[in-house]
C-alpha positions as CSV (number, residue, x, y, z in Angstrom):
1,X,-3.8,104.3,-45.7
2,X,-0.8,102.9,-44.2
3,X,1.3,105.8,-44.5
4,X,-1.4,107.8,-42.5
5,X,-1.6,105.5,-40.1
6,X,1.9,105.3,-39.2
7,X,2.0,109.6,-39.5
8,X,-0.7,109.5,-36.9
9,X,1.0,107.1,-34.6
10,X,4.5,109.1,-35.5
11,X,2.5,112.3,-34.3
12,X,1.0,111.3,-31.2
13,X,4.1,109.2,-29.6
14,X,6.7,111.5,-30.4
15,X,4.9,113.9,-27.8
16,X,6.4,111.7,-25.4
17,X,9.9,111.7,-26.3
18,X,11.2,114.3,-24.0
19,X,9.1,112.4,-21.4
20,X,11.2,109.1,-22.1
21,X,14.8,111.5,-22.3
22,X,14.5,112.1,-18.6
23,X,12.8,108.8,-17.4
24,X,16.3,107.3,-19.4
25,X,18.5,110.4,-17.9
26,X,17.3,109.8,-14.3
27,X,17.7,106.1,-14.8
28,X,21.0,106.2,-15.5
29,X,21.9,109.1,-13.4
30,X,21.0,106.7,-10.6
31,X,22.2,104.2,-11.9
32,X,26.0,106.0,-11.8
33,X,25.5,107.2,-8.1
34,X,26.3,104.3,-6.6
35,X,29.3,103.3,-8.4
36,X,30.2,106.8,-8.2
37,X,30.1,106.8,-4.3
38,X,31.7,103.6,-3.8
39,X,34.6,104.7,-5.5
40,X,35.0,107.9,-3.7
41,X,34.4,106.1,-0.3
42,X,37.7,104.0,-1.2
43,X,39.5,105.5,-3.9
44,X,42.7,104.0,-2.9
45,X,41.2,100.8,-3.2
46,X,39.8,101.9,-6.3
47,X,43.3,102.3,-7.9
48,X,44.9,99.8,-6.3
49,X,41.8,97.4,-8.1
50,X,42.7,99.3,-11.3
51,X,46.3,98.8,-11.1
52,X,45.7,95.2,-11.4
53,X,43.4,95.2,-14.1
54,X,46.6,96.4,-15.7
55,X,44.7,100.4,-16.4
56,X,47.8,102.5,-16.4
57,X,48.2,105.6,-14.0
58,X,46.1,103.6,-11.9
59,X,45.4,106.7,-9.1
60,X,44.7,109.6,-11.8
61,X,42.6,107.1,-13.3
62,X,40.4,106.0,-10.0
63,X,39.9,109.9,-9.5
64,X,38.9,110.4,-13.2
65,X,36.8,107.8,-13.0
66,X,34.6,108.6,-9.7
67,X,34.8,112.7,-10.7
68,X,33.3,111.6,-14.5
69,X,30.7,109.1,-12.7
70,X,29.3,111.8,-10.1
71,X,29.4,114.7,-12.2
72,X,27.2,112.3,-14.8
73,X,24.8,111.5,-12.0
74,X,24.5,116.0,-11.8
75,X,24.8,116.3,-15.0
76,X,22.3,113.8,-16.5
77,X,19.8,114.4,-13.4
78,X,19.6,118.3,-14.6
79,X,19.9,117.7,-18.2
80,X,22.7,120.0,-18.8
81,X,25.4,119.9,-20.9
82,X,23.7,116.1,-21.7
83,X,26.0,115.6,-25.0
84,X,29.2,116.7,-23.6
85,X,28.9,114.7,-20.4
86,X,28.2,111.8,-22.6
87,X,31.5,111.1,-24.3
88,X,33.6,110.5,-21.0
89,X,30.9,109.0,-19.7
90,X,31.0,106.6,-22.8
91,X,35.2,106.1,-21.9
92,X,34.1,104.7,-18.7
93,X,31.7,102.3,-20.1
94,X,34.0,101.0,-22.7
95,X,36.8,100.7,-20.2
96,X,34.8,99.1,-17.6
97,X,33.7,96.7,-20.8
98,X,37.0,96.0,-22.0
99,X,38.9,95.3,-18.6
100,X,36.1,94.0,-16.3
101,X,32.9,92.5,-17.7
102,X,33.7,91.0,-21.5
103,X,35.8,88.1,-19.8
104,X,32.5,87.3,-18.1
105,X,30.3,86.9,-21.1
106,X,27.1,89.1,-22.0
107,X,24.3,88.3,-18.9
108,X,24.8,90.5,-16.0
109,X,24.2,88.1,-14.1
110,X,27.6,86.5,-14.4
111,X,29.1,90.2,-14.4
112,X,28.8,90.2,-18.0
113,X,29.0,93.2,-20.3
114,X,25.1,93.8,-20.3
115,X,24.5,96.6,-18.5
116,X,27.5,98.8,-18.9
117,X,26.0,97.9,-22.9
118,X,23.1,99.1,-21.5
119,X,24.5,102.3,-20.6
120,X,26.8,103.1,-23.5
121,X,23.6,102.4,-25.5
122,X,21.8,105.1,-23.6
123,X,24.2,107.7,-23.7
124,X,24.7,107.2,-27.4
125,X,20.8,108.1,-27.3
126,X,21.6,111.4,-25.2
127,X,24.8,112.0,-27.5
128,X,22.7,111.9,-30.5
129,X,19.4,113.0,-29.7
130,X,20.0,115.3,-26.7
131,X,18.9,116.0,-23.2
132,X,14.8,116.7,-24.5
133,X,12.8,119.4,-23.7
134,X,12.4,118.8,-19.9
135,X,15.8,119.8,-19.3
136,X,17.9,122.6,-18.6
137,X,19.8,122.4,-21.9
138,X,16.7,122.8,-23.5
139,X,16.2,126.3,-21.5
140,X,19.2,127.4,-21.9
141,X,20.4,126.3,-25.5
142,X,16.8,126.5,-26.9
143,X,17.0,126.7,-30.8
């Protein structure tokens, strides 16, 4: 009885996991446009910020950075190429982790780690699990 139960929940809610794949994709794609923008809008300050967080090649870095963020914001919003965009996408988090937020603690309030967890947590999702069907990966690389 159980088992049937849970296969008839399993059934009917798993119809909406390509809805939730791009709620999560445009979430975070909008969540990366700003960050994304305000480090193009400066990107000398950008590496200048960066050189004193101690990140080496400071410049490269600031422009690797803010290309990686915008193309994620394309990337994710379309659904294309969802896994591959994912893994530098994932170096940024971890970087921005490791040399911004940890000293601050989890909460994001206090500029914690939360929400760049948040986002590494999501993109492990999209790494694993793919773009969904609404998405033009799923057009394209249809198995």
């Amino acid at each position: 009885m159980i088992s049937r139960i849970h296969n008839i929940i399993s059934d009917l809610f798993s119809n909406f996991q390509s809805i939730f794949l791009l709620l999560a994709r445009l979430t975070l794609a909008y969540g990366f446009y700003e960050p994304a923008m305000k480090k193009w809008s400066d990107i000398s300050g950008i590496a200048q910020w960066f050189g004193s967080l101690g990140i080496p090649f400071p410049t490269l870095n600031a422009y690797m950075a803010a290309t990686t963020e915008l193309l994620g914001v394309v990337l994710l919003t379309l659904g294309l190429f969802t896994r591959l965009i994912s893994i530098p996408l994932i170096v940024v988090m971890l970087v921005a982790i490791f040399t911004v937020h940890i000293g601050n603690g989890f909460s994001a309030g206090d500029n914690g780690f939360e929400i760049p967890l948040y986002y590494l947590l999501f993109l492990g999702i999209f790494l694993s699990h793919g773009a969904g069907k609404v998405s033009v990966d799923n057009f394209i690389f249809k198995k």
